[in-house]
N, C-alpha and C positions, 0 to 999 in steps of 0.2 A: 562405410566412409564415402562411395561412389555416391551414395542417393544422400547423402549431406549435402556433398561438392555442387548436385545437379538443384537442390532446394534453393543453397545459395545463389547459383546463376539466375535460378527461378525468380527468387525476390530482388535479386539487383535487375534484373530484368522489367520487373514487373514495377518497380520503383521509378525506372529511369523513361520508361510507359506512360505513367504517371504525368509524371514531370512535362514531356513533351505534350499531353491533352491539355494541359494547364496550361500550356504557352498558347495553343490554341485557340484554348476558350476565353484569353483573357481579354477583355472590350476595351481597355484604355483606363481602368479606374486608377486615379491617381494614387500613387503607395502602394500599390500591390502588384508592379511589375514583375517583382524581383519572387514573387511566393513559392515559382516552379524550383527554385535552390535548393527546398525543403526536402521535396523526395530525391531530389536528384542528386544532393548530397550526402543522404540515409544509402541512396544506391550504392554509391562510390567507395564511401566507408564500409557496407558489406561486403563488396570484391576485395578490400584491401585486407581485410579483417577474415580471411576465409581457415584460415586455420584456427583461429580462435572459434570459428562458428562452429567448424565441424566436431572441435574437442567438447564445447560447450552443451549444443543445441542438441537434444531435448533433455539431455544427461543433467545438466545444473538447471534444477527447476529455475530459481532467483534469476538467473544470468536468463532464461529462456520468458518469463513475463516479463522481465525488462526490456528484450529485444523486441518482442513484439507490439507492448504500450508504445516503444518508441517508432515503430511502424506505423503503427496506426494514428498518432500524434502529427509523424513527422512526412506521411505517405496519402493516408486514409484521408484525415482531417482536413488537410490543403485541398484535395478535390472535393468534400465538402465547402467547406468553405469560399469557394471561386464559383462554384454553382450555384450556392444558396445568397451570389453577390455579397458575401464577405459580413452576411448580419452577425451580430454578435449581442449582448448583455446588456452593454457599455449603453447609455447616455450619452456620451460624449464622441466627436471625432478621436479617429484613434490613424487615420491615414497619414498624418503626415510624419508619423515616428513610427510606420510598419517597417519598413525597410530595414530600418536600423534593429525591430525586434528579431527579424529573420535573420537579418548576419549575426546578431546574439544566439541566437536558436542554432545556427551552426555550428557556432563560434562551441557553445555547449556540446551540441553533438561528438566532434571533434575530441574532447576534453575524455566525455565518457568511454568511447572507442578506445583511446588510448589507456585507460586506466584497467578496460577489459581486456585488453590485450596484453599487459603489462603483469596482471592476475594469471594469463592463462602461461604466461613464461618461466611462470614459481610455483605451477600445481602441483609438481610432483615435491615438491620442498613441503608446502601446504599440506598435502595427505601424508607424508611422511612424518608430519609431528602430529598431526591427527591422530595416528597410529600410533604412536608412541605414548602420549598422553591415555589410550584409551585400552593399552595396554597394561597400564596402571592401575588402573580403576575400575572398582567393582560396584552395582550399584544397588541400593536398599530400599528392596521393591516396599517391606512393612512400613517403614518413615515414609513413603510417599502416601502410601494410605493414610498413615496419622494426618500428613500434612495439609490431605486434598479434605479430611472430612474438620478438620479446625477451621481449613477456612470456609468452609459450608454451615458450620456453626456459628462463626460469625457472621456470615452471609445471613442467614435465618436470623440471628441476632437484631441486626439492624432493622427489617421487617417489625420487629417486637416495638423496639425503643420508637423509632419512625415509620406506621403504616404507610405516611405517603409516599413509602420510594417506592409504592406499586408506579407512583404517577411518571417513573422514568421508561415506561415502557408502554408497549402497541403493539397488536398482533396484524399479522399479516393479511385479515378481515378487514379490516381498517385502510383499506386500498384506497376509497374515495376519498382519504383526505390529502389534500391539497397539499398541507402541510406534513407530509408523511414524512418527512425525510430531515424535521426540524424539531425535532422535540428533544434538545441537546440539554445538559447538562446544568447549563446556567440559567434557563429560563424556569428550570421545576425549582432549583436552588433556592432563585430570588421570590419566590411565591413560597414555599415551604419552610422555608430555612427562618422560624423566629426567634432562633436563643443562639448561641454559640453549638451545643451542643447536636442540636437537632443539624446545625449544618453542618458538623463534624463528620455525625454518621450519614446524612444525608451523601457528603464527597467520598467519604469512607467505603457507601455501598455500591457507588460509580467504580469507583476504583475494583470493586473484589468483581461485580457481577464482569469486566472485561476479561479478569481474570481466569475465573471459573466457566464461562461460557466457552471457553476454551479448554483450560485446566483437566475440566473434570469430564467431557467425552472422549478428550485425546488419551486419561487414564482408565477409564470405561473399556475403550477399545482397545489398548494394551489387555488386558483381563480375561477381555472375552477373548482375544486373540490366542491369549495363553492357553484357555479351559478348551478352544474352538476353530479348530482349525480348517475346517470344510466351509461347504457353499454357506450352509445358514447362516453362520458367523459372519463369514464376508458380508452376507446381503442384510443380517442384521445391524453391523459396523456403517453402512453406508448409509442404511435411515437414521442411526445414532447422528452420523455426521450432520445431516440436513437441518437438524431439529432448531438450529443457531437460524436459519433463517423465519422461521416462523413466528419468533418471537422477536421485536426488533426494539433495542434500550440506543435510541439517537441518533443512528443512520443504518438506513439499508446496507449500504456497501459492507461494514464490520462484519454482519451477518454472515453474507456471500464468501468473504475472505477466509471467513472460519471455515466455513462449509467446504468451499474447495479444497484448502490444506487440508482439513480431516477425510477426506473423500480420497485425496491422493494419497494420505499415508495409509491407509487403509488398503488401496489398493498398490502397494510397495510391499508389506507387512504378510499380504496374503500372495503376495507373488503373481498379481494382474494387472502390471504398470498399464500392457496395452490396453485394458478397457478404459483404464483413465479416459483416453483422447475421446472414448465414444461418448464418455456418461459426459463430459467437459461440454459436449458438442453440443448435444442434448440437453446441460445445464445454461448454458450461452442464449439455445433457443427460448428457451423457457424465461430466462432475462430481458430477451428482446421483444418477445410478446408481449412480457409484462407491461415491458416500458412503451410499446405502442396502445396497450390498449389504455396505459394510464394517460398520456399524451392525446391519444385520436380522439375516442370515445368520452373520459369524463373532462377534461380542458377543453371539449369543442374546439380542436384546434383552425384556427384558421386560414392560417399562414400554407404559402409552401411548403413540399417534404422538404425539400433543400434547403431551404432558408431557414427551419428547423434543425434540418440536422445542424445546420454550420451555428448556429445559436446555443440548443440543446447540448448537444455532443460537446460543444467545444468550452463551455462551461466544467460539463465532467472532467476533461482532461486538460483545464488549463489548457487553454488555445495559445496561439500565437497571439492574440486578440489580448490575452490574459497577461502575457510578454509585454504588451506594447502599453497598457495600462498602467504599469509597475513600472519603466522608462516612463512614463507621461509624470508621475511623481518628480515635486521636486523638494524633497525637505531637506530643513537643515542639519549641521554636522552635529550636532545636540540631538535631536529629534531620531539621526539613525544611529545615533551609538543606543541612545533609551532604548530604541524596540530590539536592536540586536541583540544587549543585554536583557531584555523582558522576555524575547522568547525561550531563553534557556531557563530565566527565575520561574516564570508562569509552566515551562514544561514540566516543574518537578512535585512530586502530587502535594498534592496541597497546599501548591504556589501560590495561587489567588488569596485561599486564605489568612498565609502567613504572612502574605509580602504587602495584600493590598493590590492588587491589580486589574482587580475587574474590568475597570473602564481605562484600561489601558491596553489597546491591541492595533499593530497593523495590519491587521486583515481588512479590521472597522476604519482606519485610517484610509485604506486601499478602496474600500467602497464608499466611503464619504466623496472621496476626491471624483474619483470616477465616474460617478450619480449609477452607480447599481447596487445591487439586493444580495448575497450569498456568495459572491464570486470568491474566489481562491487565488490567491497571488501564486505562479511561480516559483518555482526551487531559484531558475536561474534570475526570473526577475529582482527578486527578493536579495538577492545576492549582488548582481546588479547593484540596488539603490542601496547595499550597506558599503561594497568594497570598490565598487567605478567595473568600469568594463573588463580590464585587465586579471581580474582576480574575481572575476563574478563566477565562474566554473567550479570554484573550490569543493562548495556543498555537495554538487552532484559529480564530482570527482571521487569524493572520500563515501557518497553512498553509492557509489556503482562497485569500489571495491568493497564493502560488507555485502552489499548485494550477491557478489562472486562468493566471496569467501564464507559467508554464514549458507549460501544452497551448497556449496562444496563442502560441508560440514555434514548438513541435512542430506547431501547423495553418501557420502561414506562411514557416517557413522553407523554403528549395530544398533546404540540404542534409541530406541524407539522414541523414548522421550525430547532427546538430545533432535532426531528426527524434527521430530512436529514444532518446537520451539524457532530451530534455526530457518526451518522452511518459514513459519511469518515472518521472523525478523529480514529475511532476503525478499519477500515478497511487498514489506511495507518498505523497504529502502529501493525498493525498486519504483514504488508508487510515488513515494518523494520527491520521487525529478520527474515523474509523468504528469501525476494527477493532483499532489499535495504539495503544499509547502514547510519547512523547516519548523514550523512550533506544533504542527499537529503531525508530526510525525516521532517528533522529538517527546509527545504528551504517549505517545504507545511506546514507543523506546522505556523511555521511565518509569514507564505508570503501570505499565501489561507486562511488557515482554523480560524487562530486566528482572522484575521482583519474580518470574520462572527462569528465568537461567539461576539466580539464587538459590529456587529452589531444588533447581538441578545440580547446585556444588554441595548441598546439603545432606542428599539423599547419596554424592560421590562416596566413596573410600577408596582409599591403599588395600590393594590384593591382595599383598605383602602384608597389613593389617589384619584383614580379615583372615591369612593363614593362619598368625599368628594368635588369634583370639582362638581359634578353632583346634590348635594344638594347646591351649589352656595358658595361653603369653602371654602378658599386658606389656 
């Protein structure tokens, strides 16, 4: 608990640091007086919040990558971005509505604080039905087997009926292209996809390969865990784990996300949480070379490091930049009820095809308006331009508590399965309000993560059942 308390002082420290080098370094640029708020409000909120850290941090995995995206979003990012003179994406001015993005960005802040603090109030309520629930139930390791090798067979199916869905994938050789990180879903579609049929299985096989890239090494290493319980196993389980990065179906980032939760359950499973933080360290570095030597060396970059980071970076994590772009919108009340109703129609599988919605998206709305290429609206922005200022927090309100509540699942649950499901879902609701916005997080909620908690009530039973089969009962 003492070296919690002293981490804590550590980062309010180090935030509030921050803060005052930015007031420093700042030359006069108009709109961006007020930017040192950011960390120096992430500080403030972490002193107030110190009993929530220390019950939290590093115990709730979700709750613990959320604190830190938001570190570095709301600490990191700011001094990027004042050194790199504040470049960004955008085409457009975005100065004279910064200010107002930054009191948003608090305003948020603010929101989530509370809602993790309000989670860490009813933990012990939380694990207490946890436990209860899991008391009940026994789970049927043969039906998971059926389940994992049907959808494998469908998986290999689709391959049959449509060879092109090889075209949804890239390996990790494929470094020089430009393009590595865009080879998403709807562009193979609209090229392959000539009958109904063929784009049936075409979304069909979208839909399974998210599933089973996860599915089936989180069941792998259950297995082997059971036949294997020494070093080989361990070190076998942890290249099992990586294997998601080397093959990449639409974005790097899914890859990595797989790869870490299977790497830490693996090393929970085998009883070596500490080495997590080494290999994490190690997997981090190995990320950041990547991405300088994809950056340095093949884009001949030009530019400043800084002016890159504040650009680069702040793209991946939805900047304040990203905030202030999403305020710069201004549509009408017709135009945000469509897309708020479109991103829950479009999030559910096979939304496009049944609804018709292709060419309906604010994302594309969001980079029209803006005059940029890829960029990612905000949780809060986003929310912002559906509900007005006052009620813009909602989203990353109700995902910072799954966020808690699905890692405090994932730390206390025995099974394994139950483990690795709830650690994504805590780890993508935590990305939500960082890095993503509400329809592409809502498309893994749906499309990935729900149809495996399904298969997790599938594979449940009654104890109380299963005695009684056992003693020859129906």
């Amino acid at each position: 608990m003492k070296y919690k308390v002293c981490f804590n002082l550590f980062i309010t420290f180090i935030s509030c640091l921050i803060s005052l080098y930015i007031v420093f370094l700042y030359d006069g640029y108009e709109g961006y007086e007020f930017i040192f708020i950011l960390p120096l409000s992430f500080g403030v909120f972490t002193l107030l919040s110190i009993e929530m850290f220390c019950k939290c941090i590093p115990d709730n995995f979700g709750v613990t990558i959320l604190y830190f995206l938001l570190f570095f979003r709301n600490v990191i990012f700011p001094l990027f971005y004042t050194l790199g003179r504040y470049k960004n994406e955008f085409g457009v001015s975005l100065s004279d509505i910064m200010n107002k993005a930054i009191w948003l960005s608090v305003y948020e802040m603010f929101f989530i604080f509370i809602a993790l603090n309000i989670c860490s109030s009813k933990q012990k309520k939380i694990i207490k039905k946890l436990k209860y629930i899991e008391e009940k139930q026994a789970y049927n390791i043969q039906k998971m087997r059926i389940l994992v090798l049907m959808l494998l067979l469908i998986f290999v199916g689709t391959f049959i009926i449509v060879p092109q869905c090889s075209k949804f994938y890239m390996n990790i050789l494929e470094i020089t292209n430009v393009k590595f990180s865009n080879n998403e879903m709807s562009a193979v579609i609209d090229i392959y996809a000539t009958s109904f049929i063929s784009k049936f299985v075409l979304v069909l096989h979208n839909y399974l390969t998210k599933i089973i890239r996860f599915i089936l090494p989180l069941h792998l290493i259950m297995e082997i865990h059971k036949k294997n319980k020494r070093n080989s196993g361990y070190i076998f389980c942890l290249v099992l784990s990586s294997v998601s990065i080397i093959i990449i179906d639409g974005t790097i980032a899914r890859g990595i996300v797989y790869a870490i939760i299977l790497m830490l359950l693996t090393c929970i499973i085998y009883k070596k949480e500490d080495r997590f933080f080494v290999i994490s360290i190690i997997f981090i570095v190995v990320v950041i070379t990547y991405f300088f030597i994809r950056a340095v060396i093949l884009s001949r970059l030009e530019v400043g490091i800084w002016s890159y980071l504040s650009s680069y970076v702040g793209s991946y994590f939805s900047s304040i930049a990203n905030t202030a772009a999403n305020i710069r919108m201004e549509l009408s009340l017709e135009s945000r009820v469509t897309y708020f109703l479109y991103d829950f129609l479009e999030s559910i599988p096979f939304g496009n095809t049944l609804f018709g919605l292709e060419k309906i998206s604010y994302q594309k709305e969001f980079n029209i308006i803006n005059n940029s290429y890829g960029q990612i609206p905000t949780t809060i922005g986003t929310a912002y331009t559906y509900f007005g200022f006052f009620l813009s927090p909602i989203y990353s309100f109700f995902f910072t508590k799954i966020t808690y509540k699905a890692g405090l699942v994932a730390q206390k649950s025995k099974v394994t399965l139950k483990k690795g499901v709830y650690l994504l879902l805590s780890v993508y609701c935590s990305m939500a309000i960082t890095m993503y916005y509400i329809k592409i997080v809502l498309v893994v909620i749906l499309g990935t993560i729900l149809p495996m908690i399904i298969m997790i009530k599938i594979i449940e039973k009654s104890k109380m059942r299963r005695e009684q089969c056992s003693n020859g009962i129906k």
